[in-house]
C-alpha positions as CSV (number, residue, x, y, z in Angstrom):
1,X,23.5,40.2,68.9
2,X,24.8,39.2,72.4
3,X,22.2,36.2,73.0
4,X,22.8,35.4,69.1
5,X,26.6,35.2,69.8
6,X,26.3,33.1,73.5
7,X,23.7,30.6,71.5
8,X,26.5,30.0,69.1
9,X,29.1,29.2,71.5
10,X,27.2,26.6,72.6
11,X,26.4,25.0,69.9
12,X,30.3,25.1,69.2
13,X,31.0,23.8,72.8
14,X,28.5,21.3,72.7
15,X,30.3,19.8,69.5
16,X,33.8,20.2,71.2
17,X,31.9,18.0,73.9
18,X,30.6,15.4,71.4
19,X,33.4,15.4,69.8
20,X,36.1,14.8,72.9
21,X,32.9,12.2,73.8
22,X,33.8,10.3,70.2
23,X,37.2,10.5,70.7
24,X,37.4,9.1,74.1
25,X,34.8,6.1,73.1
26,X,37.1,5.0,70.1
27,X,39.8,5.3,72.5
28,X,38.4,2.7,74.7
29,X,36.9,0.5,72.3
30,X,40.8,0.4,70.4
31,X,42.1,-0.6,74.4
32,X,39.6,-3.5,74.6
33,X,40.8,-4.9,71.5
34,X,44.5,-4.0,72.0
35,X,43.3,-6.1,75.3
36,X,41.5,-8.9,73.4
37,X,44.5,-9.4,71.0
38,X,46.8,-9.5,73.8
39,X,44.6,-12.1,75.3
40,X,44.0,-14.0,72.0
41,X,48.3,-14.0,71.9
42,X,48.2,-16.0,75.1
43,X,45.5,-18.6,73.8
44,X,45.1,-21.1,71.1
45,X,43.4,-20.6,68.3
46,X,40.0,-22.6,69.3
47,X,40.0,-21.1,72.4
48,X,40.1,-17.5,70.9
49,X,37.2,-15.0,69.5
50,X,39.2,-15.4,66.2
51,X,38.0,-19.0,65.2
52,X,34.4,-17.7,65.2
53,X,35.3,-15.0,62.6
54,X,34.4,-15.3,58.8
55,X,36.2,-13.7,56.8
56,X,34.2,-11.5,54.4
57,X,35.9,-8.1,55.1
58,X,39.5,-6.8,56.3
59,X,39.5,-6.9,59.8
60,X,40.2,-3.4,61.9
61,X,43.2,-5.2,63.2
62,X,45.7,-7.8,62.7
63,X,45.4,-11.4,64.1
64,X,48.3,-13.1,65.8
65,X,50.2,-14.9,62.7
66,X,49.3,-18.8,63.7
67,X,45.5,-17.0,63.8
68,X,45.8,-15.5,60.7
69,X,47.1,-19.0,59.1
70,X,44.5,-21.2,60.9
71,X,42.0,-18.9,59.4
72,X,43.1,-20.1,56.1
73,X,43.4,-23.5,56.9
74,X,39.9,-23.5,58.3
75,X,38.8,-22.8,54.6
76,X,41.3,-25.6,52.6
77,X,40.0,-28.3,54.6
78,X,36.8,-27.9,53.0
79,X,38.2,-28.7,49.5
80,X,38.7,-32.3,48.4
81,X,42.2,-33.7,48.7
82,X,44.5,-32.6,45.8
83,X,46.4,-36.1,45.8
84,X,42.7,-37.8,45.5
85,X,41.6,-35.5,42.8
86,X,42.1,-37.9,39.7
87,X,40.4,-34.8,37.4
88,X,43.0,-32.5,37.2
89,X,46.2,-32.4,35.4
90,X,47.9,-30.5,37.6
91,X,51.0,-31.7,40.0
92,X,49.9,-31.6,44.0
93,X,53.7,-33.1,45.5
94,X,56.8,-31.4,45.8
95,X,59.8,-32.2,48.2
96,X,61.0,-29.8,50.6
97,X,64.0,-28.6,48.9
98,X,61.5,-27.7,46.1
99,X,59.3,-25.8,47.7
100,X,62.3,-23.5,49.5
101,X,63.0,-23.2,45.7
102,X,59.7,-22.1,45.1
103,X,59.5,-19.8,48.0
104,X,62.5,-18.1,46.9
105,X,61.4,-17.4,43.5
106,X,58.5,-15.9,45.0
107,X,60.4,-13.2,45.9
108,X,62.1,-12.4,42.9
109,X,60.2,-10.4,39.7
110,X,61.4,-11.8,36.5
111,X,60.3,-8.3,34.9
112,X,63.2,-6.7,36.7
113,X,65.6,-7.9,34.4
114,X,68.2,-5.1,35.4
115,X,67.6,-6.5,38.8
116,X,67.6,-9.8,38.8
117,X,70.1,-10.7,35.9
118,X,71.2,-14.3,37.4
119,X,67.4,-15.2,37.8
120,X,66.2,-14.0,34.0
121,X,69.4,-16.2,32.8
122,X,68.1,-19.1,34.8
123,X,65.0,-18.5,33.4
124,X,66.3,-18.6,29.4
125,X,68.7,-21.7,30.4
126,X,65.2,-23.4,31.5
127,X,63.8,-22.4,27.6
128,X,66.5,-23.2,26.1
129,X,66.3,-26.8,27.5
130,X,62.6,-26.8,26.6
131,X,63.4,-25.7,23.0
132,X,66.5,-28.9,22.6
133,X,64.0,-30.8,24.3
134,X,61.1,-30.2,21.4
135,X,64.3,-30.6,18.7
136,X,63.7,-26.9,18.0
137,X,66.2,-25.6,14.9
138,X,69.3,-24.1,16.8
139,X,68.9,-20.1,16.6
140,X,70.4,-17.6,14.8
141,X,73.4,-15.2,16.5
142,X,71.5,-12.4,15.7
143,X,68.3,-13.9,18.1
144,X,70.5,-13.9,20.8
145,X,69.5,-11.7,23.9
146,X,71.8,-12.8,26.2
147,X,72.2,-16.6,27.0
148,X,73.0,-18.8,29.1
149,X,76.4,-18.1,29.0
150,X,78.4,-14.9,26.9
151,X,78.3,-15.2,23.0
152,X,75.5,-18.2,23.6
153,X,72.3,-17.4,21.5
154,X,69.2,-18.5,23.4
155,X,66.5,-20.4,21.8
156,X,62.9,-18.1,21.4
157,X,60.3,-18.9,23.9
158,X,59.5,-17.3,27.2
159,X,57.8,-18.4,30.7
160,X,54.3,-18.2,31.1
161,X,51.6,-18.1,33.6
162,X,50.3,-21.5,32.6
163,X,49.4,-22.9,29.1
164,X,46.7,-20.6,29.1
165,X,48.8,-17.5,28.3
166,X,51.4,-19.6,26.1
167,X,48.5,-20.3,24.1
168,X,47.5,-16.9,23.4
169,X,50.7,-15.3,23.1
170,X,51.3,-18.0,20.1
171,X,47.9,-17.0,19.0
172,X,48.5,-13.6,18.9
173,X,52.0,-14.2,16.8
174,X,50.5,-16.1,14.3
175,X,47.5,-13.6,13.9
176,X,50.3,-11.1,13.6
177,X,52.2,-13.3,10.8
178,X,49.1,-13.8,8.7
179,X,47.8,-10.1,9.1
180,X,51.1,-8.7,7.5
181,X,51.1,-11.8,4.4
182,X,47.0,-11.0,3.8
183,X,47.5,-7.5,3.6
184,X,50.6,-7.9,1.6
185,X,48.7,-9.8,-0.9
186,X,45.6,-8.2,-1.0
187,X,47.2,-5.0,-1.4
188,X,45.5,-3.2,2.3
189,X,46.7,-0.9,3.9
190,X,47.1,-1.1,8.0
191,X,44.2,0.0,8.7
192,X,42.2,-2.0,6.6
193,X,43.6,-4.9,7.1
194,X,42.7,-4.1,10.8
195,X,39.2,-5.0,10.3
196,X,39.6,-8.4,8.6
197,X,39.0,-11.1,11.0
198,X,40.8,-14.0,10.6
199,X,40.3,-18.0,11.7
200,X,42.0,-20.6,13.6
201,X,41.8,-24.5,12.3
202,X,41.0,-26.5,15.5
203,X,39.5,-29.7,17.5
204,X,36.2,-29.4,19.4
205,X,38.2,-30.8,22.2
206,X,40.3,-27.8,22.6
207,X,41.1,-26.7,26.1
208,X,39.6,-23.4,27.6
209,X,42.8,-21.3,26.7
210,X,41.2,-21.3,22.7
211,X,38.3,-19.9,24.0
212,X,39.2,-17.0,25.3
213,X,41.7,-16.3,22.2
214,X,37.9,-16.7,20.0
215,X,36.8,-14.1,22.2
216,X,39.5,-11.6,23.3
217,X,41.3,-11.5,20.4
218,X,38.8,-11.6,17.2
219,X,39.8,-15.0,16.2
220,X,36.6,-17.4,14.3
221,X,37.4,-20.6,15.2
222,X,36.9,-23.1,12.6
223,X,36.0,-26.9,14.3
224,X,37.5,-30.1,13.0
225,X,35.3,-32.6,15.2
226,X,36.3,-35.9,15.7
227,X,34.5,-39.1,16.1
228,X,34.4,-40.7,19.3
229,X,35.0,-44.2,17.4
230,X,38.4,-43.0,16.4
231,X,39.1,-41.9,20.3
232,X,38.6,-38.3,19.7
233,X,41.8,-37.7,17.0
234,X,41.1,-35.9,14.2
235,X,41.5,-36.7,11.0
236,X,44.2,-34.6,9.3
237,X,42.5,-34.9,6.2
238,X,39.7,-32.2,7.4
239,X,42.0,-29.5,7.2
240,X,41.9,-29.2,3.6
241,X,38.3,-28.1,3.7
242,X,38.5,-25.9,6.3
243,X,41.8,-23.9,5.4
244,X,41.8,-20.5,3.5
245,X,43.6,-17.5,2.9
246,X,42.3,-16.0,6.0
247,X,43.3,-19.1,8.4
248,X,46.1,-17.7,10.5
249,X,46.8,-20.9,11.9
250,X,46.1,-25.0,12.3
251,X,46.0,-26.2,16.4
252,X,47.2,-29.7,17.0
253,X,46.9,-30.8,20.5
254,X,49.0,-33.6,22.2
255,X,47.1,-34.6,24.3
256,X,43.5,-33.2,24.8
257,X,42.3,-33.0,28.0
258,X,38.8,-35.3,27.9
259,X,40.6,-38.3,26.9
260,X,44.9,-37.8,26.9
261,X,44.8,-38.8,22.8
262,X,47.2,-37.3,20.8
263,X,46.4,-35.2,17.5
264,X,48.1,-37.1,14.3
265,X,50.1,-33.9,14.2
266,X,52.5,-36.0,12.1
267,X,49.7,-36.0,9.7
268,X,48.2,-32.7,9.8
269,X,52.0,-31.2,8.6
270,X,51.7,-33.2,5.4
271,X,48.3,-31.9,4.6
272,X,49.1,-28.4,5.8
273,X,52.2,-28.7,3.4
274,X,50.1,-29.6,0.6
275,X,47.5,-27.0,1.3
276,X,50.1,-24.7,1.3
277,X,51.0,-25.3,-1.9
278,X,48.4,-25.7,-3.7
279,X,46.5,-22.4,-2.4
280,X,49.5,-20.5,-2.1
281,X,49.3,-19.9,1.8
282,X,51.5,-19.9,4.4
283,X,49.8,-21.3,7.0
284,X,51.2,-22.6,10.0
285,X,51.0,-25.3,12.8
286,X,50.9,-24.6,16.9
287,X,51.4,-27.4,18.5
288,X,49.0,-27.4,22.1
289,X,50.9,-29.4,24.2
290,X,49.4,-28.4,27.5
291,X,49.5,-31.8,28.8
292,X,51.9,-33.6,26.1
293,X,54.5,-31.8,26.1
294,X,56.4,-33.5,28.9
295,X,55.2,-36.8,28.2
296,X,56.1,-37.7,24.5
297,X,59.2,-36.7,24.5
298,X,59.9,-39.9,26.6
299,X,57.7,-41.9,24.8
300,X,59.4,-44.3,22.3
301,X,56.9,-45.0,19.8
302,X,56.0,-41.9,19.4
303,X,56.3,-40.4,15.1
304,X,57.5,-37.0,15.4
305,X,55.3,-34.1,16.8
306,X,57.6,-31.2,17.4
307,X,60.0,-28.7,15.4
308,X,61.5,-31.7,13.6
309,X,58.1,-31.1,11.1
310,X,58.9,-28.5,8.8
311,X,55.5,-26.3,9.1
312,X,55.4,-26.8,13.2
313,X,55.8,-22.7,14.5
314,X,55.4,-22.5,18.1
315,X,55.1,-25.4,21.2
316,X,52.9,-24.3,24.2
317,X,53.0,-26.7,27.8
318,X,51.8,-26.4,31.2
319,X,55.2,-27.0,32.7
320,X,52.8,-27.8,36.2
321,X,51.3,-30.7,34.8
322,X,53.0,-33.6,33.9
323,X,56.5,-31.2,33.5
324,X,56.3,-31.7,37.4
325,X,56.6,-27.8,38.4
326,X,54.5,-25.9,40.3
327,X,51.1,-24.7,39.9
328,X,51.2,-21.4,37.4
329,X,54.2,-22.9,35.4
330,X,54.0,-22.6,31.0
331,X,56.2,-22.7,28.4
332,X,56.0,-21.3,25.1
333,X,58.8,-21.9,22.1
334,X,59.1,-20.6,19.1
335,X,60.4,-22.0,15.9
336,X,62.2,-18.9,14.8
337,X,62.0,-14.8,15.7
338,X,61.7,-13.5,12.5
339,X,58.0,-12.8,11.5
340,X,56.8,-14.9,14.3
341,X,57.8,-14.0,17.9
342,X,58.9,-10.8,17.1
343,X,55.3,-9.4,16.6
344,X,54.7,-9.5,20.1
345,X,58.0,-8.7,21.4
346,X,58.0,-5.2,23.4
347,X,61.3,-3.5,24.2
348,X,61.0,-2.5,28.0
349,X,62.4,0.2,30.3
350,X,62.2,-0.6,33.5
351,X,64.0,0.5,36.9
352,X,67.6,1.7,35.0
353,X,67.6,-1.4,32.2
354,X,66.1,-2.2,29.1
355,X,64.5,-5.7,28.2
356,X,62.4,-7.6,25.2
357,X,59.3,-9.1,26.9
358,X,57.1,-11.4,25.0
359,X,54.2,-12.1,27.7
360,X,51.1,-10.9,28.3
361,X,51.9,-10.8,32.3
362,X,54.5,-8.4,33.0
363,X,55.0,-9.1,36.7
364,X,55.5,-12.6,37.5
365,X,57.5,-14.5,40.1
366,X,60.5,-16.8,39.3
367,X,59.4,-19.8,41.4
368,X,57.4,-21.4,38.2
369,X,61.6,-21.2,36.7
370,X,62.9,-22.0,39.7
371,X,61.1,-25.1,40.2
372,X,61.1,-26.1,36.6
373,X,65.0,-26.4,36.6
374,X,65.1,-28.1,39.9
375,X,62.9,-30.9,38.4
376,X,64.8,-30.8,35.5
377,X,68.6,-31.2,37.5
378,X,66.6,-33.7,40.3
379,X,65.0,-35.9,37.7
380,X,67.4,-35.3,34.2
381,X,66.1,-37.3,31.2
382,X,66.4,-40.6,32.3
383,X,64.4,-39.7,35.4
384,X,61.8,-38.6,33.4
385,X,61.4,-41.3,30.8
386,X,60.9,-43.7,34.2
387,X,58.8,-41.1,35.6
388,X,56.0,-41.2,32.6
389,X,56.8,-45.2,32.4
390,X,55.6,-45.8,35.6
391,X,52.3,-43.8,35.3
392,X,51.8,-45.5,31.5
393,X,52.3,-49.1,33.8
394,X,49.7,-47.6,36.3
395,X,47.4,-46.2,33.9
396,X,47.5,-49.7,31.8
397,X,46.9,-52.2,34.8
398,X,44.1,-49.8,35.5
399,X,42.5,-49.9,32.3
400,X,42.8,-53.7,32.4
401,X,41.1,-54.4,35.2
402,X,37.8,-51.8,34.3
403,X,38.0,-53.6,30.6
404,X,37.4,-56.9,32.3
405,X,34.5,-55.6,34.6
406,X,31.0,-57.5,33.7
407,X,27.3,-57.3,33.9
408,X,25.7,-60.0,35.7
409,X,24.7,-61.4,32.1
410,X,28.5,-61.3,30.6
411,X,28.5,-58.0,29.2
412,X,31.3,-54.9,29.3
413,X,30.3,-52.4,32.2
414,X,32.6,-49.8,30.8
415,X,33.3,-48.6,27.2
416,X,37.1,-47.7,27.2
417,X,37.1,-44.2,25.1
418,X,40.9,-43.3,25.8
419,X,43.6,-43.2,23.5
420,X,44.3,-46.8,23.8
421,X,43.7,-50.1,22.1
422,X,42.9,-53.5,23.3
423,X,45.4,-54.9,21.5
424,X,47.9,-51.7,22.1
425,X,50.3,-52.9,24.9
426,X,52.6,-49.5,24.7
427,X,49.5,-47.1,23.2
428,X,50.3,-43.3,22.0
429,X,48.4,-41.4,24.3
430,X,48.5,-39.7,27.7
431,X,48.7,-41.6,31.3
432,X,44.6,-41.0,31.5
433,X,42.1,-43.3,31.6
434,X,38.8,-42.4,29.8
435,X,35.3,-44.7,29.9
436,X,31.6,-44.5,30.1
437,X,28.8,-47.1,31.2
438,X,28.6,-48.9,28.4
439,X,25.8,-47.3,26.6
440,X,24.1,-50.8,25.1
441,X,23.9,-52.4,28.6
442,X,22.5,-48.8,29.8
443,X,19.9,-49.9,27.2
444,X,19.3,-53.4,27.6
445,X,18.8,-53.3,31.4
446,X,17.1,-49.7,31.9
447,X,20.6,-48.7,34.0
448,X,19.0,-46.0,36.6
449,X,22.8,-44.4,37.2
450,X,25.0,-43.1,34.6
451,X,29.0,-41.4,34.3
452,X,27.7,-38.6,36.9
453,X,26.4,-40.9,39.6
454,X,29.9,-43.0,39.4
455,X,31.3,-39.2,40.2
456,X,29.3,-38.3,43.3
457,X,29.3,-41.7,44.6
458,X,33.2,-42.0,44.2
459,X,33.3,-38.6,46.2
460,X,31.8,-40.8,49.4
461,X,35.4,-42.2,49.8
462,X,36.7,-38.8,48.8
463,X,38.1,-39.8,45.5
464,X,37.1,-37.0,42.7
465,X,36.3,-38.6,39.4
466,X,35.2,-35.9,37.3
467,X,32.1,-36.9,34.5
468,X,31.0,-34.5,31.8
469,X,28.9,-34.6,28.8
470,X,30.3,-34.8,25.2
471,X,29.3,-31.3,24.1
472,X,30.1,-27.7,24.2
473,X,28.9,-24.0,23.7
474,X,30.1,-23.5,20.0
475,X,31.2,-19.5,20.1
476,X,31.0,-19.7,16.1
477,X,27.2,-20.6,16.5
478,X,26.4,-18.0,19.4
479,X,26.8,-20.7,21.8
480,X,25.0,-23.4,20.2
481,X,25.1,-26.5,22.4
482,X,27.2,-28.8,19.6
483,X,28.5,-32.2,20.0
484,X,32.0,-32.2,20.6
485,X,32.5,-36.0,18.6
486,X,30.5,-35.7,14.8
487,X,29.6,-39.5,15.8
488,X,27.5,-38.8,19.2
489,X,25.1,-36.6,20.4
490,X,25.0,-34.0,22.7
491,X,23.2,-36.1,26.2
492,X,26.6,-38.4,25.5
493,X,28.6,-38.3,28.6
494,X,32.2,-39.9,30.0
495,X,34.4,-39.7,32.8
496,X,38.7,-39.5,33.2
497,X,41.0,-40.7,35.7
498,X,44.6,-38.9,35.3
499,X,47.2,-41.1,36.4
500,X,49.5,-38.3,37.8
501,X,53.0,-39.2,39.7
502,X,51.5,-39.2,43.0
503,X,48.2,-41.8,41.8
504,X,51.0,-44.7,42.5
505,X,50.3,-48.4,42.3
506,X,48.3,-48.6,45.9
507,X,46.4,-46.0,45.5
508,X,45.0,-47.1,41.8
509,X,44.2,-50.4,43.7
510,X,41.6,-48.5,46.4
511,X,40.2,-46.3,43.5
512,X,39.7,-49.4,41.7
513,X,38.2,-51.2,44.7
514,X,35.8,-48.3,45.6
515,X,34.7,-48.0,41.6
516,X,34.1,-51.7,42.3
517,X,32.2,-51.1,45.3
518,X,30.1,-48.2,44.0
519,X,29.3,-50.4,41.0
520,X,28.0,-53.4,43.2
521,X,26.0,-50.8,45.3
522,X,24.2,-49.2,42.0
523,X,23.8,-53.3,41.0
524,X,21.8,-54.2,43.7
525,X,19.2,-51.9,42.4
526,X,17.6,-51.8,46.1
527,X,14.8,-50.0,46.9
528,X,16.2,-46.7,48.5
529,X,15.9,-46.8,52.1
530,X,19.1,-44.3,53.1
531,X,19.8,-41.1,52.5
532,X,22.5,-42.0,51.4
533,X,21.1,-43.4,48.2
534,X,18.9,-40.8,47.8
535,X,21.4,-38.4,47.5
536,X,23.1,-40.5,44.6
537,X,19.5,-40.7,43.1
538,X,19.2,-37.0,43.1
539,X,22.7,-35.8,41.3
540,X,21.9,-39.1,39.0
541,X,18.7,-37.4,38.0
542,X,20.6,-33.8,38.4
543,X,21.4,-33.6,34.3
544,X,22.4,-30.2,33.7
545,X,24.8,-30.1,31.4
546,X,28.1,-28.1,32.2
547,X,29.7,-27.8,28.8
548,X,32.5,-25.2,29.4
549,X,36.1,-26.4,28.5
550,X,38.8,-26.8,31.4
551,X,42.4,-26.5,30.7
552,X,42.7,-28.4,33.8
């Protein structure tokens, strides 16, 4: 029992011992990097262990602040320039007064209504301007939630996290709508009416947003698909076919993202009325004016597109395109509460106070508000009608120059596909210009480059041009590879330029002088004796298609 009892101590001092060993080696390790960081505080960044760190976990301990930052900065310079990124829709410039603005809205949680009172009023004032802006009907006392100032009623919209939740939440309202009129007239009760999935009328060139409304929400989209020849509009007069007691709603988009041409939304509210009243439906139209929606406001010749047509029930806009804010910014409006918004309205209590919320995002920061109203005080109305003049100057001295671009032999380089006309000297349509090599000279002379190689090439001078094929995985067909256009097939490609505020006069110059460069390089046909040129070969011959829609 005695040697059984010693034997045991030692095992149990012999553990103490490890254990005090441990201790003492974490101990010391801990004091070399207390002394390393110490160390690191009195260098520079390059000359510390810090700038050979990749960042793949969360470090033991902190980095000096400057470190921690350079880090970061390490990693953005290895994206392409924002203000040479012509793809994109999205604003990259801000002053410095905005972006204090920003910063402080950063800070402040528009959920916490009881909290931040002044900044939710702000944030319905911003709405409210929206909603004038689209010539929404004036609101109801009864709507009112508090506006602007006491006794005010505020227009029906809400902030969003980009279009992309705009565009859902007015999905989900209208699903709402039509569930409670189809079971209503089919006589079903709530639960039955659960399992009836309904569809949405739309263009194949709808922006990703749609896509994950098909899929999250049990929506079967129903595709109007436009021709190419008619610069991607649809014709309102496909709706009629396509309509039926189950169609929640009919999408018109100002403004689709391949080309910047606007839906005859005009249009579509005639047939949609007629429909109506022939079937017996009350179908009604969202207007998807991600990228429209602070453009034709300002736009003279522009027939009416918002709440001023009588079936027109909700607006959506990325207020961080060309609404000038920053990146995360959307707006959603409403025509009216009743049977519309107030299906996705959700009475919250939260930290002592009680709000309405109509997002999907409860958290968010203010600085997409903030931001909004400061463009909207630093530009006002007139600002922004010179604003979106400028870039429609820009876009159309552009377009003028790549329409006069010719082939050795006298023929067209580029087919314009934008929403523009030759003869059009103020056209209806986005700042954007659209084009592909023009397919019959790709013919005629056996072209060994196409809309991608322009892309990659571009890229050598750091401009990004995006290209993409004319197609897209149809989620009614199980991801069928489709056409987007009924008029072109599915190895069809094109490219965009977006003419945002920052793409000024000079700079459209060098783009156009590198696209002219590019295109003398690819004319020369030379045998390829650089590897330069055999990189453009390579993502020439590179034709995987990437058919996914960008809201971008």
């Amino acid at each position: 029992m005695a040697s059984t009892k010693d034997g045991n101590e030692k095992e149990i001092a012999q553990k103490d011992k490890d254990q005090i060993i441990k201790e003492k080696e974490l101990i010391i390790t801990r004091l070399r990097d207390d002394i390393s960081s110490l160390r690191d505080d009195q260098e520079t960044f390059y000359s510390s262990r810090d700038c050979a760190i990749e960042c793949v976990e969360i470090p033991m301990y902190g980095f000096p602040a400057s470190h921690a930052k350079e880090l970061i900065v390490q990693n953005h310079e290895l994206d392409h320039r924002p203000r040479l990124n012509t793809s994109s829709y999205v604003n990259v410039v801000s002053e410095p007064e905005e972006r204090e603005v920003a910063l402080m809205g950063m800070e402040v949680n528009l959920a916490d209504g009881s909290v931040y009172p002044a900044s939710l009023q702000l944030h319905d004032s911003v709405v409210n301007m929206i909603a004038a802006l689209w010539n929404c009907p004036k609101p109801a006392s009864k709507e009112n939630s508090g506006g602007a100032s006491a006794g005010t009623p505020n227009y029906c919209g809400a902030g969003t996290v980009g279009s992309t939740e705009a565009c859902l939440l007015a999905g989900l309202a209208h699903k709402f709508r039509w569930r409670r009129w189809y079971a209503k007239k089919h006589g079903l009760t709530k639960e039955q009416v659960m399992g009836v999935i309904p569809n949405i009328v739309i263009s194949s060139c709808y922006q990703a947003a749609w896509e994950k409304l098909f899929r999250y929400f049990d929506v079967m989209p129903r595709f109007m698909f436009p021709k190419l020849a008619n610069k991607m509009r649809i014709e309102a007069s496909q709706i009629k076919d396509l309509v039926d007691d189950k169609t929640m709603a009919v999408v018109g988009i100002l403004g689709n993202h391949y080309n910047g041409a606007y839906d005859p939304i005009w249009d579509m509210d005639k047939v949609v009325a007629e429909v109506n009243a022939e079937k017996g439906l009350q179908v009604g139209i969202h207007v998807d004016a991600a990228s429209g929606g602070f453009v034709a406001p300002f736009q003279d010749n522009v027939p009416p597109f918002d709440f001023r047509l009588e079936n027109v029930l909700s607006i959506s806009a990325s207020g961080h395109k060309f609404g000038e804010s920053v990146c995360g910014t959307g707006w959603l409006v409403f025509r009216h509460r009743e049977d519309l918004a107030e299906h996705i309205s959700v009475s919250v209590t939260y930290l002592g106070g009680v709000s309405d919320s109509i997002t999907l995002n409860f958290s968010r920061p203010a600085a997409g508000a903030y931001v909004q109203l400061y463009k909207f005080l630093r530009l006002g109305k007139f600002g922004y009608k010179r604003k979106i003049q400028r870039q429609l100057d820009v876009t159309n001295q552009f377009r003028k120059m790549a329409r006069e671009l010719k082939w050795s032999d006298g023929e067209p380089i580029f087919e314009i596909c934008d929403g523009s006309s030759p003869d059009e000297e103020h056209p209806v349509c986005l700042p954007v210009f659209a084009a592909r090599l023009n397919p019959e000279l790709r013919k005629k002379k056996h072209l060994h480059f196409n809309d991608h190689s322009l892309q990659h090439a571009m890229g050598e001078f750091h401009w990004y041009v995006g290209a993409y094929f004319l197609s897209f995985e149809d989620f009614s067909k199980d991801g069928q590879l489709t056409p987007l256009c009924s008029d072109e097939p599915v190895s069809s490609s094109m490219f965009r330029v977006v003419f945002k505020s920052n793409l000024t006069h000079v700079l459209s110059k060098d783009l156009f002088r590198r696209l002219k460069e590019v295109l003398g390089h690819f004319r020369q046909d030379e045998t390829i004796s650089t590897m330069r040129t055999v990189l453009l070969q390579a993502y020439s011959t590179a034709k995987t298609h990437q058919n996914e829609h960008t809201s971008c």
